[in-house]
N, C-alpha and C positions, 0 to 999 in steps of 0.2 A: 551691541551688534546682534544681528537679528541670526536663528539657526539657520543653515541652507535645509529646506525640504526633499527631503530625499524622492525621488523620481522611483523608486517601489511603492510609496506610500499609498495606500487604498487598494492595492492591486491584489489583496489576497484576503482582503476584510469578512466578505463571508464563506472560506470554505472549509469552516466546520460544519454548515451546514448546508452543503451541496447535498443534494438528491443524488444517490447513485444506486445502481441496479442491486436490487438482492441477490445476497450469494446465498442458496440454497444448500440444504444439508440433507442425509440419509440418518437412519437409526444406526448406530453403533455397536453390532452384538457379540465386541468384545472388548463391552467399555472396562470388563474388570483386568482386563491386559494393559499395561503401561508399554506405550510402545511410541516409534517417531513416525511421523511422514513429512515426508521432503515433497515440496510442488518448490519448482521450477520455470518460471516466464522469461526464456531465456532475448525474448522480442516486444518487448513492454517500450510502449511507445503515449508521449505525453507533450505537450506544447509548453515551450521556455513564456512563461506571465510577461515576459518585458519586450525579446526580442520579438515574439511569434512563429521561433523557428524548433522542427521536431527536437527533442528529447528522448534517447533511447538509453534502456536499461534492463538488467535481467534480474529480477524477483527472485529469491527466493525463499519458502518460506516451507520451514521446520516447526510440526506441532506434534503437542501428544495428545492424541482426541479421547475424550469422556466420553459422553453419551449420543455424541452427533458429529459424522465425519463432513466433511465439503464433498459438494456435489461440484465435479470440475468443468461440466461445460458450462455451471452458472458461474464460475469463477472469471472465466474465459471470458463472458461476456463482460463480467464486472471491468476486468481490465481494458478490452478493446472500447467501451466510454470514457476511460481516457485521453483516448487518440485525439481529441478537440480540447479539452479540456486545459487552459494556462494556470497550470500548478508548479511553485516550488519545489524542489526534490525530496525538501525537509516535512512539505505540508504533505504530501501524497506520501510518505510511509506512514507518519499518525495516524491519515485516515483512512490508509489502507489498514492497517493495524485494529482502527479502535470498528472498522465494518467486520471485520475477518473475526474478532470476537464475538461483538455481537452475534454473530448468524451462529458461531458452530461452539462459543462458553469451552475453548479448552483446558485442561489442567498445564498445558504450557506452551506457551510460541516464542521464537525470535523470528521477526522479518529481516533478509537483508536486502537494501535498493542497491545497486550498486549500478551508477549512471556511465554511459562515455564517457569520456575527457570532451567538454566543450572550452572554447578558448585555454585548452591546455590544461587546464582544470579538471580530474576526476573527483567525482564525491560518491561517498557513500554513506548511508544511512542504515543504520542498526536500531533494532531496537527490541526488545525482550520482555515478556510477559508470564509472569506465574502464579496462580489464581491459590490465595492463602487459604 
């Protein structure tokens, strides 16, 4: 008997390598201070890959910055290129996650996504980084 194909199948193949806007950073001139910063997207909005219909959720994300803080209106923009974008909920914390290093290299992040309930279903996605 043959698998049934699953109806997600190819729908999210390449976005690990989606093009997304640079999130800019400042010099940090008190990277020898261990300290948190909380940003908050409490209006983050993204397109459901299958049905086509919005996804909303409020970001948050807790880092300790080294040597380069976030620059938050580049952030800002980062997020609102999502508005179009049909991404998973799973796949858009990764690569929120693995942009958000990239740009600002902190000594520690956790992201948390935490979506509406779509068909009664809430998700959330965590995910936590700390640089050895």
């Amino acid at each position: 008997m043959k698998a049934k194909k699953s109806s997600y199948e190819g729908l999210q193949k390449n976005i690990r390598g989606i093009k997304t806007p640079k999130i800019e950073t400042w010099v940090n001139q008190y990277f020898d201070k261990e300290y948190i910063v909380t940003i908050e997207i409490p209006e983050f909005t993204c397109i459901c890959p299958k049905t086509g219909l919005p996804d909303f959720a409020c970001i948050k994300i807790e880092y300790s910055p080294d040597r380069l803080c976030v620059e938050l209106k580049s952030l800002k923009m980062y997020t609102i290129f999502f508005r179009n974008i049909g991404i998973f909920h799973e796949h858009l914390a990764n690569k929120m996650m693995e942009d958000f290093i990239g740009a600002c290299k902190p000594r520690w992040v956790k992201m948390t996504s935490e979506f509406n309930p779509r068909g009664g279903i809430k998700t959330t996605v965590v995910r936590e980084y700390r640089r050895e």
